[in-house]
Structure formats: C-alpha cells, structure tokens
C-alpha positions, 0 to 999 in steps of 0.5 A, a space after each residue: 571039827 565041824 564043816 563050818 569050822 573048817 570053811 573059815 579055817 585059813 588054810 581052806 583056800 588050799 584045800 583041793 576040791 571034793 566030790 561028794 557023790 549024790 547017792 550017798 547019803 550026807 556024812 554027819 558033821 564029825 564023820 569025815 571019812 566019807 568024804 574022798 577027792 575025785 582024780 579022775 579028770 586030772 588022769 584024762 589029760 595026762 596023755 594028751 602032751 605025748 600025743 602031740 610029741 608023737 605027732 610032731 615026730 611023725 611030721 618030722 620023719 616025714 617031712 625030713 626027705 623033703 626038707 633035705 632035698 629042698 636045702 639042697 637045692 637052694 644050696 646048688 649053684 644057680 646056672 644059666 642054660 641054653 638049649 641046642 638048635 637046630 637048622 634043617 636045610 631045604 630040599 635042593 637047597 643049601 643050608 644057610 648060616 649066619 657070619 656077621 650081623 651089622 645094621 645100617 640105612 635103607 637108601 635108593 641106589 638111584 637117588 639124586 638132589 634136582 636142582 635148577 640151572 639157573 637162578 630166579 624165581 620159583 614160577 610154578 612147581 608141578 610135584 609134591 611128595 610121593 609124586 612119581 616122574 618120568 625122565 625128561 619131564 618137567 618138574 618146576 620152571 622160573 621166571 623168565 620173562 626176561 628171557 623171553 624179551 631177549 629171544 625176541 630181540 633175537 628173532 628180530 635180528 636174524 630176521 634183519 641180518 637175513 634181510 641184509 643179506 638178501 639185499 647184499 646178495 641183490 649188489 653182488 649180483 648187480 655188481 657182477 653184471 656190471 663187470 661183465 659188460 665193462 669187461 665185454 666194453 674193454 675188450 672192443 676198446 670202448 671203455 677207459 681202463 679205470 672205469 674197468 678196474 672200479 667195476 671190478 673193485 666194486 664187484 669184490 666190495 659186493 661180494 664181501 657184504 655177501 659174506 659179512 651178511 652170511 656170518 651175522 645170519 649165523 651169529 644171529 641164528 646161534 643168540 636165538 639158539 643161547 637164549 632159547 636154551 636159556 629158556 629151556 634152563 628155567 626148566 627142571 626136569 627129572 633126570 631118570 624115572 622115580 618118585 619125590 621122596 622130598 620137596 625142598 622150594 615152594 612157588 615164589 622162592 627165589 633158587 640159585 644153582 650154588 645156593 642162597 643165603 639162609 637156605 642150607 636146606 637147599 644147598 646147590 639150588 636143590 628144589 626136590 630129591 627123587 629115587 628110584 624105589 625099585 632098586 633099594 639097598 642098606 648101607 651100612 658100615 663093617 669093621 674092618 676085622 670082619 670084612 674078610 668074612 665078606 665078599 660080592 654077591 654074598 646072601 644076606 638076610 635084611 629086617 627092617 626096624 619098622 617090620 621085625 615080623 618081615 625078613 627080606 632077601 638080600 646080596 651084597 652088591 658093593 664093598 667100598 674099595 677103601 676104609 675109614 681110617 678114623 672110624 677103621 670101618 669099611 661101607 658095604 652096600 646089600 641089595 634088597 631083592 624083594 622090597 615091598 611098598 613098606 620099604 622106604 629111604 632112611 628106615 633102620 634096618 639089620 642085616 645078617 650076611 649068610 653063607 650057603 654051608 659048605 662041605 669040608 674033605 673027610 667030613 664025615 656025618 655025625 649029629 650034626 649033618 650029612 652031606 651029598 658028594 655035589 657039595 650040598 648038605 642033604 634035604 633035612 639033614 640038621 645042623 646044630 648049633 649052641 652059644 659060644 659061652 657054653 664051650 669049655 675045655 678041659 685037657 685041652 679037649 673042647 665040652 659042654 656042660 649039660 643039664 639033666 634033671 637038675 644036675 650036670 654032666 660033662 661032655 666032650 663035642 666036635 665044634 665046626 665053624 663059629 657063626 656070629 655068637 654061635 658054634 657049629 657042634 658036629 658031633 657030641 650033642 643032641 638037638 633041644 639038649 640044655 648046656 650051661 653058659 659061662 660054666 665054672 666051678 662045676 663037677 660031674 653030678 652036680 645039683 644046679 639050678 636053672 636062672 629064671 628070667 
C-alpha cells in the first residue's frame, strides 16, 4: 500500500507515530519493513512514579516520631503551674509572713471640722488649701460690729458704776464722821437723841450704797468680760497644728454653728477641715472570721493605689472594741510609720498584716528553714511556700504534683502554716520546682501541657 493511501486511510488517526532515522536511506513506497516505532522516551518515565513513592515513604518514616509525639501532646491535658517561692529572712531579723490582706482609706489620726462659735458673716478668711496652722492661731473671724458697740457700752457702764462708787464711798465717809461727832455730842448731853439715831441711820444708808456701787462694778466688770469674749468668738482658730486639707466658706458667707439652710457641706458651721499629716493610718474594715489572726502593734505592710512601686511600713494601732452587726466587719486602724509628702487623706491603699515567723517545739530544719535556739529563723535560711490550690491528698497524706519536663510526678510535702492563698512547705520541695493548680485526674508520668496566659 503506497504512503499516501495509508495517510488518508481512517484508521491513520490511530496510528502511533515513527521515527525514521535520517541515516537511513528512504524506503520505497511498497517496502515498509524498514519503517519501526521508536520506545525509547516512553521507557524513561516509567521509573519516575516509584521514585516519588520512595520518597514519600522516606518522608513518612522520618516524620513518623515526630508526629507521634506532637499528637501526643495535644492529646495531654492542659494544666495550670506555679512555681515554688521563696522568702529569705534578713540578717538579725525575723522572717516576715503574710496573714491577711484588707484595703481601706488613708485618713489622719488628728483631723478635725473647724467651725465657728458663733453665727454671722464671714468677714475675712486667712487660709486656703494646703495651708499649714498653728494651734491658736486664727484662721477666719465674723462680723462683729455689733459686738463691739455693746463692748463700749459696756466699758461706759463700769466706768459710771466705778464712779458712783467713788462718790458713794465719799457719803459713807462723810456720814461716818457725822456720827462720830453726834455720838461725841450725845455723850456731853448736847445733842437730843433722835438727832443721834438719824446720824446713825444715815450712816448705815451710806454704807449700803458703798456696797450696791461695789456689785454693779462687778456686774459691770463681767458684761465687759461677756462681750469681750464674745469678740474673740467671731474668732476661729485652729485647734492644734496641721495643714488645711479642705475649705468649706468663702468671705460674705453667712455661717451658724448648727448649720444653714442649703449649706449641707458645712453642717455645724464648718468653714475648713485640718489634719495633721505627720501622724497618718488606713482605716480599713476586717471580717469578723479574721480578726483573731490580728492583734495591737501587729507589722503590717501598706501600699497605696497611687504608688504600687512604693511599699510602706506600717503597725496596727487600733481594733475597734465592737463589730458591725449589718456588715459582721470590725475597723481596724494601721499606723503608717514612714509616710512621705505622697501620702495624702482618702488615698486607696492595701494592707498586708504580717507576722514575724516563729519557731515551733521539735521543728526540725528540712527545705524549708532553719532556726537558731532564741527563736529567729537563721539569716538566709529559706522559706518556701506555694498556692494552696496545689495541695492535694491522697491517703489522706498531704502532695504536690509536680511538673518535670512536660510530665507529672507526685510527691508527698510537709505543709507548715497557711499564709493568705498561700501554705508554708516545710519539707518535700524545692525552691523554683513548678506544681500543678487545681490538680485532677492525674497519674505518675503523665504528659501535660503547661497553660499559657
């Protein structure tokens, strides 16, 4: 069959294409037995599909280990750790542990509401905010012309009492004289007896205005005094040294010592309120379940909401004697002993009451502390101590679950005394060893993973 024929021949579409070789010479057209397929290119891809599956298995196997343990740890449970701490105490000095924390107001010891005597107008006002006073000295004063009119009419009437007297002593005297010369008269029977008898009367009558004049002097004397005093009441003074911490009136303002109409800010007649800032405390209020843990002149350590980098020293100077029943509170008064000029009344502050670590009989050191025979827990002895949501027990035997590369362990520890959220571990565990919170459903050699934040 010639190669045209076969080119237009249908099934030439199917045909699989050739290759003739070029240093061949060209076939006749009815010798096609020179002609052959070429399979060579076919053959070169047939090992690239089981290369790619060797390589995928390689990858596999490789892989594998890695997988496993990544599956295994997202299967753990998850768990949240705290680390152990530590308190190391100073030299000489006892350790220092919290018992209770309570929060509260800054307030001055010695703070008192300056008020006015007497009511009237405001005349002059001699302080502002932040102006420090001496006891005594005055701080405001009120009108008082009034006042002072009455002083002189005061004055006027001593001085013509003291002059009635003078002029009533004078008749006395005179009267006196008279009596004499009529009795020296009657006794030379010269002068009648009644003329003796009216000399003696008048003598007496003398006498009486002496002494009326002597006690309207001392009435007089004392109005002077009244309303002298009542001037010195349009004065306000301080009533011990401090500074103003508030002013509550203004020149003009009228002020009564029991208040005025629409001026509740100034209940009682209050112009100004003073403290005194060297002697500060918190005031703050403890439940009634917790006050046992308390008692006088216990240490205590004071931080103020404005200054959380600043830690002040402080001691308890007052338990109030009695309780609220509504709220089952009792105040308790802490004395700041270093306040500095950052400290100022009604600041926010917390307080952590302290109590100096006390050796107990038969303790006996372990990785907790060490203690000397006086009672002090030895200079740089450490004191370890962990959340209370990492205790649990198991026969009735206080543990710990402790975190070791990525698996727990459980561990049996000797607690000591609770200190707020926190539990003394006398022996048992280390410093900077991580437990686990809130432990449940755990077993020796469990893979967990650690909570992030």
């Amino acid at each position: 069959m010639a190669i045209a024929e076969i080119v237009g021949h249908p099934v030439a579409d199917r045909i699989l294409p050739v290759s003739i070789h070029q240093n061949e010479r060209p076939a006749s057209a009815g010798d096609l037995t020179r002609l052959r397929i070429d399979r060579s290119g076919s053959s070169r891809r047939r090992w690239l599909p089981w290369t790619v599956v060797a390589l995928l298995a390689v990858a596999a196997a490789a892989g594998y280990p890695s997988a496993r343990e990544y599956l295994a740890e997202r299967r753990a449970p998850e768990v949240e750790v705290a680390r152990a701490t530590q308190v190391v105490s100073a030299a000489g000095r006892p350790t220092a542990l919290p018992v209770l924390v309570a929060t509260g107001y800054i307030v001055a010891r010695h703070s008192s509401d300056v008020g006015v005597k007497i009511g009237g107008r405001i005349q002059t006002l001699r302080f502002e905010e932040g102006t420090r006073v001496r006891a005594g000295q005055v701080m405001a004063s009120i009108e008082h012309a009034d006042l002072d009119a009455q002083l002189a009419a005061a004055q006027a009437t001593l001085a013509e009492t003291e002059t009635q007297l003078a002029q009533s002593v004078a008749m006395r005297d005179e009267d006196a004289r008279n009596l004499e010369r009529q009795r020296a008269l009657g006794r030379d029977g010269i002068t009648a007896p009644s003329v003796l008898s009216a000399a003696e009367a008048t003598a007496q009558v003398s006498a009486a205005r002496v002494k009326t004049a002597e006690a309207a002097i001392i009435s007089a004397r004392a109005r002077v005094r009244v309303t002298e005093e009542a001037i010195e009441n349009t004065n306000v003074r301080a009533p011990f040294d401090g500074v103003v911490i508030r002013k509550r009136a203004e020149v003009g303002e009228t002020v009564s010592p029991f208040g005025v109409a629409g001026q509740a800010a100034r209940e009682g007649g209050a112009i100004a309120t003073i403290a005194d800032l060297h002697e500060l405390e918190v005031q703050t209020e403890v439940n009634e379940n917790n006050v046992g843990k308390l008692h006088r002149s216990m240490p205590a350590a004071v931080k103020v909401q404005a200054y959380q980098d600043r830690e002040y020293r402080g001691r308890v100077r007052e338990i109030f004697p009695s309780a609220d029943r509504a709220k089952a509170i009792v105040e308790v008064r802490v004395s700041i002993l270093n306040p500095d000029a950052d400290v100022k009344p009604e600041m926010s502050a917390s307080v952590t009451f302290e109590e100096a670590r006390q050796p107990e009989a038969g303790r006996s050191g372990g990785s907790g502390s060490s203690e000397n025979g006086q009672g002090v827990i030895a200079p740089g002895s450490p004191l370890v101590l962990i959340p209370k949501r990492a205790v649990s027990e198991q026969g009735g035997q206080p543990g710990v679950w402790v975190v070791t590369s990525g698996t727990v362990s459980h561990r049996g520890v000797t607690l000591g005394p609770e200190r707020i959220d926190q539990v003394e571990v006398r022996s048992g565990l280390a410093p900077g060893e991580a437990v686990v919170l809130n432990p449940a459903g755990l077993s020796d050699g469990t893979r967990v993973r650690l909570k992030t934040k």
